[in-house]
mmCIF file as gemmi writes it, N, C-alpha and C atoms, coordinates in Angstrom:
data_model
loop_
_atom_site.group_PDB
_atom_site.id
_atom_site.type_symbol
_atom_site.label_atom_id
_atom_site.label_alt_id
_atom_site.label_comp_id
_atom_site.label_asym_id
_atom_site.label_entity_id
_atom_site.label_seq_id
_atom_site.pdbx_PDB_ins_code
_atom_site.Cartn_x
_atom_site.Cartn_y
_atom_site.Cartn_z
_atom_site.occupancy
_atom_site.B_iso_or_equiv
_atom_site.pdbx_formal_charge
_atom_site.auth_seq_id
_atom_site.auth_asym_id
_atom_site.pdbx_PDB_model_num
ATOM 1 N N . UNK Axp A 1 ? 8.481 -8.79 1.82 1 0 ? 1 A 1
ATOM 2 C CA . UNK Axp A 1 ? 7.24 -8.171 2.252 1 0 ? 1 A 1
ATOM 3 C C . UNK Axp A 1 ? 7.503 -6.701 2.527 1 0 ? 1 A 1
ATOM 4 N N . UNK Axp A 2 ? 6.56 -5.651 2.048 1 0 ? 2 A 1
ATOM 5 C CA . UNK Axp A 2 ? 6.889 -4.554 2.09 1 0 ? 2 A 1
ATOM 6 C C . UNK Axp A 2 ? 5.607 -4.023 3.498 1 0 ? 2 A 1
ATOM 7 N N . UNK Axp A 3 ? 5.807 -3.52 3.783 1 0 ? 3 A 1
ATOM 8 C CA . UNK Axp A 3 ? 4.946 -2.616 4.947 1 0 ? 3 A 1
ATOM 9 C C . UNK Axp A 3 ? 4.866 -1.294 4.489 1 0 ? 3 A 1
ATOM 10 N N . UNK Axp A 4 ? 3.66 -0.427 4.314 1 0 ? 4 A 1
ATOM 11 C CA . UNK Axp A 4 ? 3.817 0.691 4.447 1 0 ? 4 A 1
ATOM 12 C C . UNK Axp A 4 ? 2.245 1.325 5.265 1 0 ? 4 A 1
ATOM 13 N N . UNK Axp A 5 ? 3.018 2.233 6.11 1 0 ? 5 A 1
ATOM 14 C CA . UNK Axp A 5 ? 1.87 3.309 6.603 1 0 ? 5 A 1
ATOM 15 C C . UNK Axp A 5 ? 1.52 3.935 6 1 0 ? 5 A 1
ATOM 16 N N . UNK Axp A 6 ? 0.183 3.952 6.158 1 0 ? 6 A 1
ATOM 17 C CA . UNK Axp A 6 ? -1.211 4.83 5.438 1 0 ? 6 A 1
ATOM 18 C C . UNK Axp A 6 ? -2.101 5.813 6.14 1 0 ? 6 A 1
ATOM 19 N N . UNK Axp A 7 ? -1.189 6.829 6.98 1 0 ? 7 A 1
ATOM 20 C CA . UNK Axp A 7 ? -2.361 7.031 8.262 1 0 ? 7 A 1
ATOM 21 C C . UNK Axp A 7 ? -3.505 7.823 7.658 1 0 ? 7 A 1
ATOM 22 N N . UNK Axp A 8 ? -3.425 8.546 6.435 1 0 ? 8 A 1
ATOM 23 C CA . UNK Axp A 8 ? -4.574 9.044 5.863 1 0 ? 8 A 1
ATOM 24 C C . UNK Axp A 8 ? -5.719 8.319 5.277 1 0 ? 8 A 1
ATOM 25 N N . UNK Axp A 9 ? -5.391 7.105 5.355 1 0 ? 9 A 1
ATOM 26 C CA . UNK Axp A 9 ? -6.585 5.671 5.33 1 0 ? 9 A 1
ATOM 27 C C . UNK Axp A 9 ? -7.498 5.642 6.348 1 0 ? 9 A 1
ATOM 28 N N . UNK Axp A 10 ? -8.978 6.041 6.116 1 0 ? 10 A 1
ATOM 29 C CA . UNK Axp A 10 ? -9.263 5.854 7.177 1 0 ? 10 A 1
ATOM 30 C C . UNK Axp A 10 ? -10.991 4.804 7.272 1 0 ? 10 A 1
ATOM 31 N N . UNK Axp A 11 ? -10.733 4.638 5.765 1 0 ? 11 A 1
ATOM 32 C CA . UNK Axp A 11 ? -12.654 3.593 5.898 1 0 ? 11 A 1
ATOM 33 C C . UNK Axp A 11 ? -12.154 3.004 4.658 1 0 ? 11 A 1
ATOM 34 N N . UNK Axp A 12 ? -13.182 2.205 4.494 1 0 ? 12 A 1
ATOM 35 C CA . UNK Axp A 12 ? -13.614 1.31 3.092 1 0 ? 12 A 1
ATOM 36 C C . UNK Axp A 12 ? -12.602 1.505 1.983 1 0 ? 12 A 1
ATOM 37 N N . UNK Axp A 13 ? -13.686 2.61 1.727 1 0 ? 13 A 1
ATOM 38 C CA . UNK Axp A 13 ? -13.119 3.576 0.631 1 0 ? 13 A 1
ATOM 39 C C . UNK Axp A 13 ? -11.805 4.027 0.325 1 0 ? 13 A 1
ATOM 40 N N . UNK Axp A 14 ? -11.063 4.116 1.097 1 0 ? 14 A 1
ATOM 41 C CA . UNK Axp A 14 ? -9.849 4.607 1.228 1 0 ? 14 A 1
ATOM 42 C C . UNK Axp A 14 ? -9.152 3.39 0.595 1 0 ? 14 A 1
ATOM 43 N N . UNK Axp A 15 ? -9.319 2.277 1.531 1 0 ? 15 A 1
ATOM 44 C CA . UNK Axp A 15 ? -8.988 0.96 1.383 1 0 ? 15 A 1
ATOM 45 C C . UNK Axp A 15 ? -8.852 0.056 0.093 1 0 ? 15 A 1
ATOM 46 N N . UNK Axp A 16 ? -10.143 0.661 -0.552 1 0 ? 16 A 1
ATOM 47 C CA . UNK Axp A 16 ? -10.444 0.027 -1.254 1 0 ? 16 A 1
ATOM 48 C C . UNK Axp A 16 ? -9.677 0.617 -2.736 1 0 ? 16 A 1
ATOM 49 N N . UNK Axp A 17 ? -9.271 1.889 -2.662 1 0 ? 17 A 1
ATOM 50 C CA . UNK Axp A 17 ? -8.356 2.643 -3.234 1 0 ? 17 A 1
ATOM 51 C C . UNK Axp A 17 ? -6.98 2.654 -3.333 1 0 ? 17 A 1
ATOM 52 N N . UNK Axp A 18 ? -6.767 2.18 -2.338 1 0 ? 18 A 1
ATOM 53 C CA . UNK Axp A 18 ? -5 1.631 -1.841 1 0 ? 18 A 1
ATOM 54 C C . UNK Axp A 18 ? -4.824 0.445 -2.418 1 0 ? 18 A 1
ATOM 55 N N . UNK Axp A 19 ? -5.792 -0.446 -2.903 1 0 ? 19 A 1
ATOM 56 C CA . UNK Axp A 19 ? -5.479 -1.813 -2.842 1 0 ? 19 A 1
ATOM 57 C C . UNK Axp A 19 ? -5.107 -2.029 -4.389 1 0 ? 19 A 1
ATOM 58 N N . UNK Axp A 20 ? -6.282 -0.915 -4.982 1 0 ? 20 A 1
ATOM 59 C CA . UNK Axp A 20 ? -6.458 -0.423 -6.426 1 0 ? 20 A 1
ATOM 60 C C . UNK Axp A 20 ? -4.623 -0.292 -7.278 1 0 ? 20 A 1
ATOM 61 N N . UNK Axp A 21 ? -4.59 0.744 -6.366 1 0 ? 21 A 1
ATOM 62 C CA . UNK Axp A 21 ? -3.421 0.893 -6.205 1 0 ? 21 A 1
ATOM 63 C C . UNK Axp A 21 ? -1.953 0.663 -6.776 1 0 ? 21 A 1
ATOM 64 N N . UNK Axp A 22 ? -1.699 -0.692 -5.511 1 0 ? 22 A 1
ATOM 65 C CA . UNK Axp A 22 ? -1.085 -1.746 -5.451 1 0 ? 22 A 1
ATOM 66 C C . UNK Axp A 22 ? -1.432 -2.984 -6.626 1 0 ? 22 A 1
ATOM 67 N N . UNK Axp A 23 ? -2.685 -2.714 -6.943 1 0 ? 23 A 1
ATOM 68 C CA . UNK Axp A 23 ? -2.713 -3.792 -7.726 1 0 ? 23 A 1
ATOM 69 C C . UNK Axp A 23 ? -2.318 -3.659 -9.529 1 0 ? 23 A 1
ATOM 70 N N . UNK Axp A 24 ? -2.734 -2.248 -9.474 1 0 ? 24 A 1
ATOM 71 C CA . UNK Axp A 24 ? -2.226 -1.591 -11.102 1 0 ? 24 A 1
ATOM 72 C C . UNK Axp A 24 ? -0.41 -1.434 -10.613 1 0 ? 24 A 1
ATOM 73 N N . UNK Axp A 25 ? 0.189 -1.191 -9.98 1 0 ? 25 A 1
ATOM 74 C CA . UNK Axp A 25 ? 1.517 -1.145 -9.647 1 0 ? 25 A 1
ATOM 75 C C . UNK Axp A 25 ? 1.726 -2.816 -10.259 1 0 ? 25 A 1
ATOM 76 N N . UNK Axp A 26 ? 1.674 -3.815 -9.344 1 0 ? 26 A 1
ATOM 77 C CA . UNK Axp A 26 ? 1.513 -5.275 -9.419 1 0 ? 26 A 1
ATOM 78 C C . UNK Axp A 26 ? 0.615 -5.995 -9.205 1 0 ? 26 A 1
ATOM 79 N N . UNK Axp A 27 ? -0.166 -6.464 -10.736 1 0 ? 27 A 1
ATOM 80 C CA . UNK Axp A 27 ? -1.191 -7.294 -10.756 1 0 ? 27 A 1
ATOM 81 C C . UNK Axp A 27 ? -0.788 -8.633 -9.833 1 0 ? 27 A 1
ATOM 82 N N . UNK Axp A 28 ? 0.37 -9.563 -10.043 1 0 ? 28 A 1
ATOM 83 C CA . UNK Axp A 28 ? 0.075 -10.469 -9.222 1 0 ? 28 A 1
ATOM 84 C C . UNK Axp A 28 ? 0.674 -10.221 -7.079 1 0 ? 28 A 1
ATOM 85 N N . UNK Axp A 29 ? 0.841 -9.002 -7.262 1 0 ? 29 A 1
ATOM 86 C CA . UNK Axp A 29 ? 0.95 -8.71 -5.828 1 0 ? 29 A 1
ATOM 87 C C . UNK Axp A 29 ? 0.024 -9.287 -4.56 1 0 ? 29 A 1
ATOM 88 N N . UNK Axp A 30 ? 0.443 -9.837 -3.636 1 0 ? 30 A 1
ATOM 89 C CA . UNK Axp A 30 ? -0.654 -10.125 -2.242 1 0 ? 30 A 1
ATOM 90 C C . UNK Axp A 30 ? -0.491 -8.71 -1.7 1 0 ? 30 A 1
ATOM 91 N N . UNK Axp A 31 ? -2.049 -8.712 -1.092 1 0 ? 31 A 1
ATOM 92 C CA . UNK Axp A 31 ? -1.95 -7.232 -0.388 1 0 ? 31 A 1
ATOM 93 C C . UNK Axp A 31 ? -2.843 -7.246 0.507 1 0 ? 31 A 1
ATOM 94 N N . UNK Axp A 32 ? -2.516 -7.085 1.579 1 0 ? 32 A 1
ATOM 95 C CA . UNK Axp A 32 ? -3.494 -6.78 2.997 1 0 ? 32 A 1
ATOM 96 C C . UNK Axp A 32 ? -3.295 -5.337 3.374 1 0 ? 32 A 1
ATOM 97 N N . UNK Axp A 33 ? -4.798 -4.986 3.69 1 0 ? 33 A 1
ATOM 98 C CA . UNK Axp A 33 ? -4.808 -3.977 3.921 1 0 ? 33 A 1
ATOM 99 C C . UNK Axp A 33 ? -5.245 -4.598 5.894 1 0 ? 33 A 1
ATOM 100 N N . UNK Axp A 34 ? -4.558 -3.534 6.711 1 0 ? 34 A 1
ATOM 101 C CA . UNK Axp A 34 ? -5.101 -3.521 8.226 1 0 ? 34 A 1
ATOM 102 C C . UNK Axp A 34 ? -5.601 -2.256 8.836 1 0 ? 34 A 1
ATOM 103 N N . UNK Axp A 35 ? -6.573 -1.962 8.312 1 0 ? 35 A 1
ATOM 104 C CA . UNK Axp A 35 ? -7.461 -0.49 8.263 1 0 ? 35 A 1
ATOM 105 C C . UNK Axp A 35 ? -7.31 0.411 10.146 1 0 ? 35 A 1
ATOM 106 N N . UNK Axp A 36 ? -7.383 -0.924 11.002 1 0 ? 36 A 1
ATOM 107 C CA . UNK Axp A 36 ? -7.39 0.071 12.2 1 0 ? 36 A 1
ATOM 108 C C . UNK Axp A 36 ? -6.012 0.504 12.394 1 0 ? 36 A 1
ATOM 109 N N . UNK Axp A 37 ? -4.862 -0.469 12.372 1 0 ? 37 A 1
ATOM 110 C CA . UNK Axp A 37 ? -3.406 0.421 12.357 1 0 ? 37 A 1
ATOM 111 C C . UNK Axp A 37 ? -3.304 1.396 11.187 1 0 ? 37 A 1
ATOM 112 N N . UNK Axp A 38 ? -3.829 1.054 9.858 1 0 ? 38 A 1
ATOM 113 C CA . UNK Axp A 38 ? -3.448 1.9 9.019 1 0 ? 38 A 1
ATOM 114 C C . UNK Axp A 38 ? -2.396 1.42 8.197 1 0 ? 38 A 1
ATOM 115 N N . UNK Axp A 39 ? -2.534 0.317 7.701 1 0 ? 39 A 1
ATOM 116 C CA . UNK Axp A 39 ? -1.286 -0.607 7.013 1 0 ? 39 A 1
ATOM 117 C C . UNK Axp A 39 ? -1.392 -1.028 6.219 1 0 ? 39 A 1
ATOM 118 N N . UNK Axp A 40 ? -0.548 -1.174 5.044 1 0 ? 40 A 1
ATOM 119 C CA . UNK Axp A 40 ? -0.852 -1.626 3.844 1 0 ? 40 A 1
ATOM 120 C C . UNK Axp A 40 ? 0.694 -2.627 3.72 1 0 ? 40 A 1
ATOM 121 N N . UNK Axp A 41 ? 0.202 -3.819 3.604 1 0 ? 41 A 1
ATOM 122 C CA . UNK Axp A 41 ? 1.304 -5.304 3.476 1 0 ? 41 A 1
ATOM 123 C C . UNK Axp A 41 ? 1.236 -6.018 2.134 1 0 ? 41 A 1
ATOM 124 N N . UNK Axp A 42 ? 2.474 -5.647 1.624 1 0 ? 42 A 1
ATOM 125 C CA . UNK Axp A 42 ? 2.955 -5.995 -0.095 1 0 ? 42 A 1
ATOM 126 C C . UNK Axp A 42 ? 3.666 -7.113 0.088 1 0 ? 42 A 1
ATOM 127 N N . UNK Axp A 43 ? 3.359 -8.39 -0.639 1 0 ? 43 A 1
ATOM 128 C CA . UNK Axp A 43 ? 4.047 -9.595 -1.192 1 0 ? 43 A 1
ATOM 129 C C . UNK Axp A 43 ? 4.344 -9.401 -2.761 1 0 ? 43 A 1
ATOM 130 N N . UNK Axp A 44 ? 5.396 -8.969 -3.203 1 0 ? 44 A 1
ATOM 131 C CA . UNK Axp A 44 ? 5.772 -8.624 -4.202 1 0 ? 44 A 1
ATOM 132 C C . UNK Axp A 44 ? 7.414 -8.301 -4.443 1 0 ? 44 A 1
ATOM 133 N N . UNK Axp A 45 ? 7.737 -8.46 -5.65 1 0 ? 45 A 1
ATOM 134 C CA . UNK Axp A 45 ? 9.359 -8.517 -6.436 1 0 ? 45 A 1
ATOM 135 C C . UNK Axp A 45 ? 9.83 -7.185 -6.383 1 0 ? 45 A 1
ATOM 136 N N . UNK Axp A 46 ? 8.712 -6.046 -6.533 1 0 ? 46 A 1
ATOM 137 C CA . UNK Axp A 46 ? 8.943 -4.87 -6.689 1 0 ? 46 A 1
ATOM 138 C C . UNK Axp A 46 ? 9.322 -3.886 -5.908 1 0 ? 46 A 1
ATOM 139 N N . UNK Axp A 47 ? 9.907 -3.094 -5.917 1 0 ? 47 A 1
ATOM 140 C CA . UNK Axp A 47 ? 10.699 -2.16 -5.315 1 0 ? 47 A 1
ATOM 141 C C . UNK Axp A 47 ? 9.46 -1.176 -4.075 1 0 ? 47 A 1
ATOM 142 N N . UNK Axp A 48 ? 9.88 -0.85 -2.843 1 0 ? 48 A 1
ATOM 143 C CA . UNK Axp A 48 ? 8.172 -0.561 -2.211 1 0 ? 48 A 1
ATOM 144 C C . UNK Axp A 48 ? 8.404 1.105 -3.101 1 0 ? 48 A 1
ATOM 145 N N . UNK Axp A 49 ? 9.706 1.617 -3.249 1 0 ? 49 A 1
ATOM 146 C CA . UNK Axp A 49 ? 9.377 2.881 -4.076 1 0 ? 49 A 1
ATOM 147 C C . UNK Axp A 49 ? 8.148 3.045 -5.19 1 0 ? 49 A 1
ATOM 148 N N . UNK Axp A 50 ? 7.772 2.041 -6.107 1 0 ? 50 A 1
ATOM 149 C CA . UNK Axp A 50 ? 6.89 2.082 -6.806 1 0 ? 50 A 1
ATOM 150 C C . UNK Axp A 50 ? 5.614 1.886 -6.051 1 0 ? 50 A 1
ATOM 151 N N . UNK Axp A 51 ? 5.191 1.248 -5.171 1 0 ? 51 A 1
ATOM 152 C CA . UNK Axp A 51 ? 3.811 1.379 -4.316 1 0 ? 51 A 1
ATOM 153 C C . UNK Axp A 51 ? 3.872 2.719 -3.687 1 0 ? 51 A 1
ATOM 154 N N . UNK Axp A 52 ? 5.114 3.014 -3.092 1 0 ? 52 A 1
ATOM 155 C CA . UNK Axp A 52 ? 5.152 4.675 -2.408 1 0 ? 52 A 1
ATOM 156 C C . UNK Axp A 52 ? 3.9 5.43 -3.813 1 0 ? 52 A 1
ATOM 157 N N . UNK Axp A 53 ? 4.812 5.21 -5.132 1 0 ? 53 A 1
ATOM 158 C CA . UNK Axp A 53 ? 4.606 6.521 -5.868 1 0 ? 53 A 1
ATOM 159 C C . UNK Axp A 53 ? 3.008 6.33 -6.017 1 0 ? 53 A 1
ATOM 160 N N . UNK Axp A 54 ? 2.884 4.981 -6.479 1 0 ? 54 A 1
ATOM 161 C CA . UNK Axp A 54 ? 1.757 4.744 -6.901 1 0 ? 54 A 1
ATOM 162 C C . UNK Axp A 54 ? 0.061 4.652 -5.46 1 0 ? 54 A 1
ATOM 163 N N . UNK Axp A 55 ? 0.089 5.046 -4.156 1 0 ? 55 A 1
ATOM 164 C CA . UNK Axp A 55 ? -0.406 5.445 -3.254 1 0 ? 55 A 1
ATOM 165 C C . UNK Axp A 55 ? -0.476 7.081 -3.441 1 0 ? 55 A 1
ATOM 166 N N . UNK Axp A 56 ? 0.957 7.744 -3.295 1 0 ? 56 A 1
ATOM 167 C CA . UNK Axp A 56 ? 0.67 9.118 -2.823 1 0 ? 56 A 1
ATOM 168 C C . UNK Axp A 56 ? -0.441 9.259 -4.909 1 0 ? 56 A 1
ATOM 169 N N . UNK Axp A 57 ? 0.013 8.816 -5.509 1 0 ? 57 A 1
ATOM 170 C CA . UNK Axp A 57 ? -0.777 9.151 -6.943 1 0 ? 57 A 1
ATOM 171 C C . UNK Axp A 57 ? -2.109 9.015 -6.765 1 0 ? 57 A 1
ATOM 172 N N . UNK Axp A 58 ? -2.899 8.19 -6.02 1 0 ? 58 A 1
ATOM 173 C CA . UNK Axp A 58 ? -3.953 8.327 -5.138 1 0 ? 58 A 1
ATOM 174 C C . UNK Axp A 58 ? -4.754 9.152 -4.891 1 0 ? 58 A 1
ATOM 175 N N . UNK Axp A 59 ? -3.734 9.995 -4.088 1 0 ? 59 A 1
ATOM 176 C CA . UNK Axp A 59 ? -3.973 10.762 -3.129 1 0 ? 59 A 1
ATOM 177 C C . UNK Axp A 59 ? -3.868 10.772 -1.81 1 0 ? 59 A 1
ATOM 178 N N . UNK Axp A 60 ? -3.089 9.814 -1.53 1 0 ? 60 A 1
ATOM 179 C CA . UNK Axp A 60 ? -2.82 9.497 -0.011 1 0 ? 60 A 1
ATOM 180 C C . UNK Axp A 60 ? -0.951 9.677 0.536 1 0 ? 60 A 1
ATOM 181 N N . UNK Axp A 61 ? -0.756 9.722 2.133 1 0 ? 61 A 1
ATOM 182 C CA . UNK Axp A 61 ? 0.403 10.102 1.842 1 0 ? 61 A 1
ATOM 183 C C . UNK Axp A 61 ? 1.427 8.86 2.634 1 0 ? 61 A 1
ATOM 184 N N . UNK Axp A 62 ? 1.781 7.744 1.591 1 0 ? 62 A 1
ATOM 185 C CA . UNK Axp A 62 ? 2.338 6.519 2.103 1 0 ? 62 A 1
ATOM 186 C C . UNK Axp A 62 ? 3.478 6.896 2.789 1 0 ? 62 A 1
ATOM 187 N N . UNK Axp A 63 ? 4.07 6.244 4.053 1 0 ? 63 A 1
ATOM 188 C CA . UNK Axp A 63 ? 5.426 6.149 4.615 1 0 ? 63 A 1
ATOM 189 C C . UNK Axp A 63 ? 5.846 4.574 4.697 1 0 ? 63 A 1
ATOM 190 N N . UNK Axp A 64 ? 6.754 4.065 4.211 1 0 ? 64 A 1
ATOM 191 C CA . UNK Axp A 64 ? 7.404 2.928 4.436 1 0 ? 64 A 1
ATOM 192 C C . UNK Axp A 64 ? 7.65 2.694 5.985 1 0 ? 64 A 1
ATOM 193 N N . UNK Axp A 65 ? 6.841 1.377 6.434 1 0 ? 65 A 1
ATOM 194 C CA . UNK Axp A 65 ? 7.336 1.07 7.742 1 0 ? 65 A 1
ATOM 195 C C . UNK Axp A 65 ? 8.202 0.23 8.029 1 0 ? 65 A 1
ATOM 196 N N . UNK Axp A 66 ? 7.732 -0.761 6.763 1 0 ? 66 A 1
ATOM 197 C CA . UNK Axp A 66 ? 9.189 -2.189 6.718 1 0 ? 66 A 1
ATOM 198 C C . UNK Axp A 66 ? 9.466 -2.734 5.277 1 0 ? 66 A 1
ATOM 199 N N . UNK Axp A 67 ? 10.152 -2.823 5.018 1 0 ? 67 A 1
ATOM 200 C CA . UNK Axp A 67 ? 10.619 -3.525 3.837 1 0 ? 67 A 1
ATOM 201 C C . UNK Axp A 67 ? 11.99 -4.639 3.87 1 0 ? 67 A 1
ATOM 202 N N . UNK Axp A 68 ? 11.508 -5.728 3.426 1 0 ? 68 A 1
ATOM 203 C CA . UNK Axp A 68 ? 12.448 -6.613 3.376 1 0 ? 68 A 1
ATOM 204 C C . UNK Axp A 68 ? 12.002 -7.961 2.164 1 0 ? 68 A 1
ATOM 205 N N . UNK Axp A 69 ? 13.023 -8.401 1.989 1 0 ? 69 A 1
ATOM 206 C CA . UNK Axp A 69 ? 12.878 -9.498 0.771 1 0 ? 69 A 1
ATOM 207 C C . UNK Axp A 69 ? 12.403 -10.709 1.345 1 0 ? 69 A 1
């Protein structure tokens, strides 16, 4: 599960962009978004470097909070 902070997330929209995201990165990825902390939670094989790239490509500016297998 990967964790990453999103503090430039801040409505729907944003959200709904992040998830976008994550999901062109990895179609079969799980992904929760938790809009009031500002969190974006990856169930996925993939490295969180590729969600990093593929967020800030966005336009937003991701920080890794947790990552683990």
């Amino acid at each position: 599960m990967i964790e990453i902070a999103v503090n430039d997330m801040t409505c729907g929209h944003c959200a709904s962009v992040v998830t976008k995201a994550v999901r062109e990165t990895d179609p079969a990825a799980r992904c929760e978004i938790d809009l009031a902390a500002k969190t974006v939670r990856i169930a996925t094989a993939q490295p969180a470097q590729d969600f990093l790239e593929a967020i800030a490509d966005a336009g937003y500016s991701p920080v890794v909070a947790k990552a683990k297998g």
